[in-house]
C-alpha positions in Angstrom: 36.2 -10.6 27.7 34.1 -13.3 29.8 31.4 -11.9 29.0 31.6 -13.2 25.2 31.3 -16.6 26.7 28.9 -19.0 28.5 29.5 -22.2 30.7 26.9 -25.1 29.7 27.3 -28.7 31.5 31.3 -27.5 32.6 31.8 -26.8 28.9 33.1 -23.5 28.1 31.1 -22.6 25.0 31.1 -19.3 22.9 27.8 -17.6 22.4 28.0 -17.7 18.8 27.6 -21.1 18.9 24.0 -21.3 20.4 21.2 -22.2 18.0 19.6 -19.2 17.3 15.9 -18.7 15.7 16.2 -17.7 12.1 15.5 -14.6 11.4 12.6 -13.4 9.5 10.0 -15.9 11.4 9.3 -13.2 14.4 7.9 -9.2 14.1 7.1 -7.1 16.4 4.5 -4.6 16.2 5.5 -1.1 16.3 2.4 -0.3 18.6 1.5 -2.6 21.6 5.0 -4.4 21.0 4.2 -7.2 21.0 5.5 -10.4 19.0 3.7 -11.4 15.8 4.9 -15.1 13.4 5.6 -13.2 10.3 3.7 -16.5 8.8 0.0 -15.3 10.8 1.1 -11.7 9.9 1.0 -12.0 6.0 -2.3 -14.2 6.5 -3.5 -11.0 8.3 -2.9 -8.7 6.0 0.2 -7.0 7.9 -2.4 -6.2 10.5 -1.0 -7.0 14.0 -3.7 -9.3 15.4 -3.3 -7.8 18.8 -4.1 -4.0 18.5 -5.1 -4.2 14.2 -2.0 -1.5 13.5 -1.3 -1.4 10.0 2.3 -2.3 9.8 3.9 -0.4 7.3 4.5 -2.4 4.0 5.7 -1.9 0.4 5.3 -2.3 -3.2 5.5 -5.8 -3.5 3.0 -6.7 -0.1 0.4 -4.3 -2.3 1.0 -6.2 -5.7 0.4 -9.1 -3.8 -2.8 -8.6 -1.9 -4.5 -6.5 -4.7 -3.9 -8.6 -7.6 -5.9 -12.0 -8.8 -3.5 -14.9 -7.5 -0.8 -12.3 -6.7 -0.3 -12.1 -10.6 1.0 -9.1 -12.4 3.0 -7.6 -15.0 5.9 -4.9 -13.8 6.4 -2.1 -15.8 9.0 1.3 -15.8 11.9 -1.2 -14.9 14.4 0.6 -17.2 13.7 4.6 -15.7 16.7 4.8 -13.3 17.8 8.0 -12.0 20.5 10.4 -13.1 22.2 13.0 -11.3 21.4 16.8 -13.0 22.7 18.5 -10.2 25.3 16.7 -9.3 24.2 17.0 -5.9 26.3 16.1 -2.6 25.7 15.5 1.5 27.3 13.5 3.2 27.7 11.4 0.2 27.1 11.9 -3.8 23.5 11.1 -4.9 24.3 8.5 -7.5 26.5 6.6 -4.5 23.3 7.1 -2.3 20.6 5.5 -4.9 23.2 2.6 -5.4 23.5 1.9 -1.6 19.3 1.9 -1.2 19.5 -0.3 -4.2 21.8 -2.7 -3.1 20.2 -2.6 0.5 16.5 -2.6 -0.6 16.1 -5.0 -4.3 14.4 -1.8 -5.3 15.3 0.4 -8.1 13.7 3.6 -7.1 10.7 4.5 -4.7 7.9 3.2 -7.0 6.9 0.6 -8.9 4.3 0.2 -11.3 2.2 -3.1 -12.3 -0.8 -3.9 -13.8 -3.0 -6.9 -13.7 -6.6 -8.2 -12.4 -8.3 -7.1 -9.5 -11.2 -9.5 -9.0 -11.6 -9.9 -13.1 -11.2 -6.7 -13.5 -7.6 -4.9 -14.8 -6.2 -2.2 -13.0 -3.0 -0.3 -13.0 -0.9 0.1 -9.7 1.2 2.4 -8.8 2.7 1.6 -5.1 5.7 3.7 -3.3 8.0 2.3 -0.9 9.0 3.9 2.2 12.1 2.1 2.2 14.1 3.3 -0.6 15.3 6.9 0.4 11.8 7.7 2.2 9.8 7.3 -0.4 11.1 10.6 -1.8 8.8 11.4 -5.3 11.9 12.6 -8.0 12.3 12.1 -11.4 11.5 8.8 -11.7 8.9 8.7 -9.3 6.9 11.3 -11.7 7.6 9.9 -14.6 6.9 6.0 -13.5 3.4 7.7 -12.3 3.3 9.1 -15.5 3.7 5.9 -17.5 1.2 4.1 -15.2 -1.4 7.0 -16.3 -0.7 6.5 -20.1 -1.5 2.8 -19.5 -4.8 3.4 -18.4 -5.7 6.2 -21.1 -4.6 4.0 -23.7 -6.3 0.8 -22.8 -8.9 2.4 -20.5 -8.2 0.7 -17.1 -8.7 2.5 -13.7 -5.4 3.8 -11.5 -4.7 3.3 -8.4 -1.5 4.9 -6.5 -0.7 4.0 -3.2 1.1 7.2 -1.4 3.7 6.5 1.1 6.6 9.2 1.4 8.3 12.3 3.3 7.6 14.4 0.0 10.0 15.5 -2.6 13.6 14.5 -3.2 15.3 17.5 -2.5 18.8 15.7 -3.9 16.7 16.9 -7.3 16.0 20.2 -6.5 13.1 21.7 -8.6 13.2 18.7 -10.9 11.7 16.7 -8.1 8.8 19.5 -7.3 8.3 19.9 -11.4 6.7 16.6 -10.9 3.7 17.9 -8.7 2.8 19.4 -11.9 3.6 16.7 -14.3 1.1 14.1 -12.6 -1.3 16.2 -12.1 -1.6 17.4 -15.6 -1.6 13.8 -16.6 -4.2 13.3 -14.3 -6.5 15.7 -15.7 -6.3 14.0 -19.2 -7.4 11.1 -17.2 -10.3 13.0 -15.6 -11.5 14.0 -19.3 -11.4 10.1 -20.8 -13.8 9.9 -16.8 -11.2 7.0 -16.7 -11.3 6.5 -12.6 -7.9 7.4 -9.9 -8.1 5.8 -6.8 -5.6 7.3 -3.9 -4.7 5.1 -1.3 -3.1 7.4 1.1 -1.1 5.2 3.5 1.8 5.7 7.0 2.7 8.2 6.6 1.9 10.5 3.2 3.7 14.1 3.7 5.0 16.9 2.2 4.9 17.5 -2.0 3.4 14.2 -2.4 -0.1 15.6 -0.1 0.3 18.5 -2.0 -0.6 16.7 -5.4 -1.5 13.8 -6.4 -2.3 12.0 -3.4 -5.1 14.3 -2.5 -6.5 14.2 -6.4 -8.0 11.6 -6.6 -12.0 10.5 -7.9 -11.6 8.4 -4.1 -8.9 9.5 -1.8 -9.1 6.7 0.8 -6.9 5.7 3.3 -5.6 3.1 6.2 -6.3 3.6 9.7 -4.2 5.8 11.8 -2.2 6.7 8.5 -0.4 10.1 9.0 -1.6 12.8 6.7 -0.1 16.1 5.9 2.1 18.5 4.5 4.3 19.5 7.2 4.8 17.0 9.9 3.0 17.8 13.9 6.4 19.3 15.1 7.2 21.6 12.6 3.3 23.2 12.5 3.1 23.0 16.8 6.8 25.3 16.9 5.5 27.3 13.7 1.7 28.1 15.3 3.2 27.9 19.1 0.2 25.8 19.9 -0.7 22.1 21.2 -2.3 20.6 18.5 -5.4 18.1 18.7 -5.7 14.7 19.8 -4.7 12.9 16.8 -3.9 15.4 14.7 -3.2 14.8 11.0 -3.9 10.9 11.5 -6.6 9.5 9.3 -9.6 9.5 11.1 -9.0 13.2 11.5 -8.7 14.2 8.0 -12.1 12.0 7.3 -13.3 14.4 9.6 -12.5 17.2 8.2 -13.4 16.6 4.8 -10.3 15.3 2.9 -11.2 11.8 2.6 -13.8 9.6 1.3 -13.4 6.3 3.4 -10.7 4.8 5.7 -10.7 1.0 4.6 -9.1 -1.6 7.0 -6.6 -3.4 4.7 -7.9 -6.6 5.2 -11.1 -5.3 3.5 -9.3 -3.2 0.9 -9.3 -5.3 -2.3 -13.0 -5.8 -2.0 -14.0 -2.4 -1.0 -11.4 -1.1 -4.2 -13.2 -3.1 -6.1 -16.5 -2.2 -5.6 -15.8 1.0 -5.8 -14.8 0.9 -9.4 -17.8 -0.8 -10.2 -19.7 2.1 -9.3 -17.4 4.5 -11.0 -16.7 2.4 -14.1 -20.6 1.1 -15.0 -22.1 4.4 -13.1 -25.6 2.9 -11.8 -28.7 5.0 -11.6 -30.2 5.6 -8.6 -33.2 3.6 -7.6 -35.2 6.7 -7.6 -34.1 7.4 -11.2 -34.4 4.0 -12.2 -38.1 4.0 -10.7 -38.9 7.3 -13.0 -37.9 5.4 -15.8 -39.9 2.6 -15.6 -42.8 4.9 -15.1 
């Protein structure tokens, strides 16, 4: 049991004892590996500053970069989730959602707040990777839901930020019934030409891809975000085929039609909000405006 021991100045001293640094103050980035101050990484935007990967973030990171001051209101507190089918794995669901609640601060996978986006109020919708994959059930759909009312009733823009591996299949069919339910909410939103930004962020799969995230008046995204239904293993054994060199990352699906931009995250408030400018006050065209004048 030596080994649970060090010697220091002839002073036999146990290794618990050494000053450790506290933790929190250090990450380390997920692609080039190296170290990053957490302090320099918030002030970056959760970028690394060595290789500009897009560390993977939640709700409250969003909330905080997007809003005026880091101000907002929460909303959908109270929707918690219940357990239909009394479903068990290797545990029961409702001893599941407790644990990620207790191990997370987070009452489900989304939250929803609204606020001002350089002076302008928008409604957020954000998912968090975190809490059981960011798996879209019940209260995922009807949180997204709620958000949508807000902005038919008092006319503000919505904005969801994707991040999941798809439905919660703990709910069965009550989790893939909200595919529809969004989206029908979403075309009353398209009728009121009330705008929906989709922020598709690391990684957005499965149901979620399948519906709303890919709805949207912009569907934009992060770099290097992955993007798609099924993930690259399951379609490589499926098709029997290697697939191509970045395959359902980001800058591929801009290629191939499915998004609008890729915006750096450091640039995404700015570019957000002059996006619903344009879609909000609908400019004409110089040409047009020319004609007019004549």
């Amino acid at each position: 049991m030596s080994w649970f021991k060090r010697v220091k100045d002839n002073i036999l001293t146990k290794t618990e004892d050494k000053n450790n640094t506290p933790d929190g103050l250090w990450k380390k980035c997920p692609a080039c590996k190296k170290a990053l101050q957490t302090k320099a990484l918030r002030k970056n935007s959760y970028v690394c500053l060595h290789c500009d990967h897009h560390l993977r973030i939640g709700s409250e990171e969003y909330f905080e970069l997007l809003f005026d001051d880091g101000q907002y209101s929460e909303f959908g507190m109270e929707v918690v989730s219940s357990d239909p089918l009394e479903f068990t794995d290797t545990k029961k669901y409702p001893d599941r959602v407790k644990a990620m609640q207790a191990k997370t601060g987070l009452r489900d996978a989304l939250r929803t707040a609204y606020g001002m986006c350089h002076g302008k109020p928008l409604v957020v919708a954000a998912m968090d990777f975190r809490f059981i994959g960011g798996s879209m059930g019940s209260v995922v759909g009807e949180k997204i839901a709620r958000a949508i009312d807000y902005g038919l009733e008092n006319h503000v823009p919505v904005l969801v930020i994707s991040k999941s591996g798809g439905a919660r299949m703990m709910e069965g069919a009550l989790s893939l019934m909200q595919m529809a339910k969004i989206s029908a909410k979403l075309a009353l939103l398209s009728q009121k030409k009330i705008p929906y930004v989709s922020l598709l962020t690391d990684p957005t799969t499965g149901g979620v891809t399948a519906s709303f995230a890919m709805l949207g008046d912009l569907n934009i995204a992060e770099p290097d975000a992955l993007i798609g239904f099924a993930g690259p293993r399951v379609i490589k054994e499926t098709i029997g085929r290697d697939l191509p060199e970045g395959f359902q990352r980001s800058e591929f699906v801009l290629e191939h039609g499915f998004l609008d931009y890729i915006v750096h995250r450091g640039e995404l408030k700015d570019r957000l909000a002059q996006s619903l400018r344009l879609l909000m006050k609908n400019p004409p065209l110089e040409k047009e405006e020319e004609t007019t004048q004549e």
